[in-house]
C-alpha positions in Angstrom: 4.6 12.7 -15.8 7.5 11.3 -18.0 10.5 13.3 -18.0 14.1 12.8 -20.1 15.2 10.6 -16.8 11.8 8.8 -16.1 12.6 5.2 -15.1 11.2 4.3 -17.9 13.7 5.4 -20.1 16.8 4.1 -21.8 19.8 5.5 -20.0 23.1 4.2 -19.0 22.9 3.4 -15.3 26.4 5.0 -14.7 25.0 8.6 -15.3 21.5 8.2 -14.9 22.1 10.1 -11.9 25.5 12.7 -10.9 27.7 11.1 -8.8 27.8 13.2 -5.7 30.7 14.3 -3.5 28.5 15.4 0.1 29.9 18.2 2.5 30.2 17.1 5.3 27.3 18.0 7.6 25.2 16.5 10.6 21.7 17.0 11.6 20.1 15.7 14.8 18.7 12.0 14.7 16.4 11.3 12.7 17.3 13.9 10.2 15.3 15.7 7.3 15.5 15.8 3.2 14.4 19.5 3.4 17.9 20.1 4.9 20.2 17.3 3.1 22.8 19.0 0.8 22.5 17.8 -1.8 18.9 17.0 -2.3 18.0 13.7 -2.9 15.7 12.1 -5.5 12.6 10.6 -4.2 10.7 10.3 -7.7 9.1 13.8 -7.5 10.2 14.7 -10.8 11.4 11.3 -12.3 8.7 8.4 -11.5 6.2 7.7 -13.8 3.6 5.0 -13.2 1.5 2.5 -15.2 -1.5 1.8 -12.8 0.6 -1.5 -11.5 -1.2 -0.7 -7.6 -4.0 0.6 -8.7 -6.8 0.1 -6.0 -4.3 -1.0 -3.0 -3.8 0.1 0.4 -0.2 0.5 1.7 0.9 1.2 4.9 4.5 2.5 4.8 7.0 3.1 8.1 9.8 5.7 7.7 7.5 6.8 4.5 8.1 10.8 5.4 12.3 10.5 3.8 14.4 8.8 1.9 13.6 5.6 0.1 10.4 5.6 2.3 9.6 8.9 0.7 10.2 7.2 -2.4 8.5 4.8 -2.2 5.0 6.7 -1.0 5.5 8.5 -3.8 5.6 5.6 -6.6 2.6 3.7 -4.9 0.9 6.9 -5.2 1.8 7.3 -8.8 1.2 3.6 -9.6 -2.5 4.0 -8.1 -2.4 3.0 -4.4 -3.3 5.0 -1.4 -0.8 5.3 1.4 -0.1 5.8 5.0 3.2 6.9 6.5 4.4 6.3 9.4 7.0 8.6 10.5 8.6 10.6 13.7 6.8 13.6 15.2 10.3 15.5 14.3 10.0 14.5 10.4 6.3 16.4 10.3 8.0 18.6 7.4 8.9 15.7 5.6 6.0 14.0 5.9 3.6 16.6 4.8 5.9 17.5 1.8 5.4 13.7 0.5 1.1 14.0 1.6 1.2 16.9 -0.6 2.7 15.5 -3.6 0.4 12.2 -3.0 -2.4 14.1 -2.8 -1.8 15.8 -6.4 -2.1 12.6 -7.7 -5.2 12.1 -6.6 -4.7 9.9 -3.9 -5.4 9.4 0.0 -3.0 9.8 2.2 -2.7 9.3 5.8 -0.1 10.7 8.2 0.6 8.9 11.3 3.5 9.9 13.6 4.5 7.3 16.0 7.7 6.0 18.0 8.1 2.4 16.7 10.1 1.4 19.5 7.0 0.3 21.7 4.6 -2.3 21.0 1.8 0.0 22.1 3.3 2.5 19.1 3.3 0.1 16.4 -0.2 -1.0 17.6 -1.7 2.1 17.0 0.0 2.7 13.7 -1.5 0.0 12.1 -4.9 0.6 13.4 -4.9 4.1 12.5 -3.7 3.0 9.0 -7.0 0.5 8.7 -8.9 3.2 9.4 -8.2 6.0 7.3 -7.8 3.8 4.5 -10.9 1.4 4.9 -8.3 -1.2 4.6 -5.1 -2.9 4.0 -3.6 -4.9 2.1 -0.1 -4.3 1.2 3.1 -3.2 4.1 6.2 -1.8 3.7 8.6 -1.6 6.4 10.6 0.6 6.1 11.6 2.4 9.2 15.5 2.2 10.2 17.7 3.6 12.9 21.4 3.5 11.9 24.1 5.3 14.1 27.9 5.0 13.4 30.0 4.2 16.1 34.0 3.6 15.4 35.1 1.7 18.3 32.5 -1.5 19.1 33.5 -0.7 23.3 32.4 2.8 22.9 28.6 0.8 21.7 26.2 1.6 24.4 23.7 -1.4 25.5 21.2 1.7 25.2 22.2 2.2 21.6 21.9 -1.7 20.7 18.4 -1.9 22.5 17.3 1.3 21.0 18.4 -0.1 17.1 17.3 -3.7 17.6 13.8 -2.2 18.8 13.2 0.0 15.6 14.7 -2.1 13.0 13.6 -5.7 13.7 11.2 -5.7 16.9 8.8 -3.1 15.1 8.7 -5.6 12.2 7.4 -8.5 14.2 5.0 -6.2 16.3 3.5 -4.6 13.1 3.4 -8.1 10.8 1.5 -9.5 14.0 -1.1 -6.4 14.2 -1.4 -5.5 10.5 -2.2 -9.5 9.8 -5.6 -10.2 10.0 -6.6 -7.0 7.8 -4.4 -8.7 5.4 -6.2 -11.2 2.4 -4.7 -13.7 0.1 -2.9 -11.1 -2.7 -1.2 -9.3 0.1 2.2 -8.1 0.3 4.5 -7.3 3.0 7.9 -5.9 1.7 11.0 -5.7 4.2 13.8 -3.2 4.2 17.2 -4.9 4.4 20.7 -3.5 4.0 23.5 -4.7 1.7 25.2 -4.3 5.5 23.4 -7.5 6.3 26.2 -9.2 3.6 29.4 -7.0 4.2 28.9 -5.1 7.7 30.8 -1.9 8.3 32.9 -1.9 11.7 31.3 0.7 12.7 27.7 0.0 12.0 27.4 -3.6 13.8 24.7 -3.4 16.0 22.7 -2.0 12.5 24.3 -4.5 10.3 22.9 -7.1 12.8 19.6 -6.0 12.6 19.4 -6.1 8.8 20.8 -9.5 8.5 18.4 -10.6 11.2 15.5 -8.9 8.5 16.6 -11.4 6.1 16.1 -14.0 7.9 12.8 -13.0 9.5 11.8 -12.4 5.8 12.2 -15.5 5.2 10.9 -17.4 7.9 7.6 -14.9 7.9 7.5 -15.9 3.8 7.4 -19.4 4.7 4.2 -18.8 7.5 2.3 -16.7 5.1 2.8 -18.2 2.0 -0.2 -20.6 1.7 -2.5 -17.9 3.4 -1.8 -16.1 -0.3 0.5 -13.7 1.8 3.6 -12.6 0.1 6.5 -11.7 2.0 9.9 -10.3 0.5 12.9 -7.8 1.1 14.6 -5.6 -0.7 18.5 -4.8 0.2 19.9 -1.4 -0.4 23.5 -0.2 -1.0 24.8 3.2 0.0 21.5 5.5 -0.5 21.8 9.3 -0.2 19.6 9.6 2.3 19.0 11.6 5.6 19.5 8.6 7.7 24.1 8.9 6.7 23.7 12.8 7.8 22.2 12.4 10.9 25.3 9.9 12.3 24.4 7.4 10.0 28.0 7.5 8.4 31.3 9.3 9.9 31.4 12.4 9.2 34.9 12.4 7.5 33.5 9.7 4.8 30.5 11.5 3.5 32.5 13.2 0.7 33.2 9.3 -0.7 29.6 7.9 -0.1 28.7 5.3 -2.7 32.1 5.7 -4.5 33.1 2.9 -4.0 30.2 0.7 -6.0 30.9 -0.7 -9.4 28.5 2.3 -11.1 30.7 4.3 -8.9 27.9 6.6 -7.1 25.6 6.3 -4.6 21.7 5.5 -5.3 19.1 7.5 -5.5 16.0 7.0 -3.4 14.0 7.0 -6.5 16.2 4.0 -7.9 14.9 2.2 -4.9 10.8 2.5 -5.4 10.7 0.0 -8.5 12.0 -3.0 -6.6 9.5 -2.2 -3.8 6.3 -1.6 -6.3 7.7 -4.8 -8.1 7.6 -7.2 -5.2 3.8 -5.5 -4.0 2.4 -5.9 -7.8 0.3 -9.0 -8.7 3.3 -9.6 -11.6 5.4 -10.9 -8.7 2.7 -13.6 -7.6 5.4 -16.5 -7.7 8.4 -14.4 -5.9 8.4 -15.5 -2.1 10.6 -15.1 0.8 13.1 -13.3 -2.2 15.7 -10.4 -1.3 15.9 -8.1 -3.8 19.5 -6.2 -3.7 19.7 -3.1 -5.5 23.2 -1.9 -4.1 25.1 -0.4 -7.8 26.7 -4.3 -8.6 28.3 -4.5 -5.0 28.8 -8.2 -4.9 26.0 -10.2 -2.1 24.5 -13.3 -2.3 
């Protein structure tokens, strides 16, 4: 599976991948990598595992796109079978990522449900036990991020809507997905390098990703002598389809990432390794830690 740009490989981090310079475009919420120009690495091509999950079960929200996608697809390739949770909209996505999990020889189990009920994320980890026989590591993943310039134009239905699927779903699906899990564990959070230096116009999202930290950290502390281990990792500016589908304005696409010290914008793929990392057993003594992989942008 190695390639020339394998993250294996000694490259210099700068051009490891080509900085990018995005039309501008929109798709309707959620959004799809089939139609994001230009196409984003999630690992197809350029992961290569070394057995690191070999045997687990993962359960992985928002696993259809982006670093979700990306992540699917390195637990696949590091030997773990996987669910995804995703949106009935991102079926193409989804089955895309099955098919290139299943070429690898392991299971993988589609489940598309809303997150923002309690009923929803429920089901989705019961369904997950089931087609798996199992569980044993989570990833949540799943975001909703909509830019809004002026904080008086925020609609109470937009704050509701993000606080349900960012941070609500997480409690809901920690409390369901807990007594399937066994000491050796994992649960691994999405956070945002927005829960350090929140844009103006993303702060009901920002909010809900510094709110992941902390839950991260009180959750670490609950599960930590059950042999549960609970962690976070917090990306900068991603290329995914969350910033096309009015995750960013429209006008700043062009820019998006420029500004790191690397000077691009991540790769989905860039993001897996932190996420197998903190699942592995080689992590046993990292707890309640939040990983940033934002390109050197400065955070605690």
């Amino acid at each position: 599976m190695a390639t020339a740009h394998d993250q294996l490989t000694f490259q210099d981090p700068v051009t490891r991948f080509a900085e990018i310079s995005p039309p501008k475009q929109h798709q309707e919420e959620p959004g799809l990598d089939a139609e994001l120009k230009p196409k984003a690495d999630r690992g197809e091509e350029t992961y290569r595992g070394t057995g690191r999950l070999k045997g687990r079960k993962a359960l992985i929200t928002g696993g259809d796109s982006g670093i979700g996608a990306a992540v699917a697809i390195a637990f696949a390739r590091e030997g773990a079978d996987v669910a995804i949770g995703y949106l009935p909209a991102e079926e193409e996505d989804a089955q895309h990522v099955k098919s290139i999990i299943e070429a690898e020889g392991r299971t993988c189990v589609l489940i598309a449900e809303d997150l923002s009920t309690k009923d929803a994320c429920e089901k989705l980890v019961a369904e997950a036990v089931e087609g798996l026989g199992g569980l044993d590591a989570l990833v949540n993943n799943a975001g909703k991020q909509i830019s809004v310039e002026n904080f008086e134009d925020l609609s109470d239905e937009q704050v509701v809507e993000t606080f349900d699927v960012n941070i609500i779903a997480m409690f809901r699906i920690c409390q369901a997905a807990l007594p399937h899990l066994s000491p050796g564990s994992t649960i691994v959070n999405s956070t945002s390098i927005q829960a350090y230096s929140p844009s103006d116009h993303l702060i009901d999202y920002a909010s809900t990703k510094a709110a992941i930290n902390n839950f991260t950290k009180g959750l670490s502390q609950s599960l930590a002598p059950k042999g549960i281990r609970v962690n976070a990792v917090a990306p900068g500016p991603v290329w995914t389809p969350l910033q096309v589908s009015d995750g960013q304005p429209k006008d700043k696409l062009p820019e998006f990432g420029k500004n790191t010290p690397l000077g691009r914008a991540g790769q989905p793929t860039e993001m897996a390794p932190c996420y197998v990392f903190l699942t592995s057993p080689e992590s046993s003594y990292v707890v309640g830690e939040t990983l940033n992989a934002n390109g050197g942008q400065v955070s605690p």
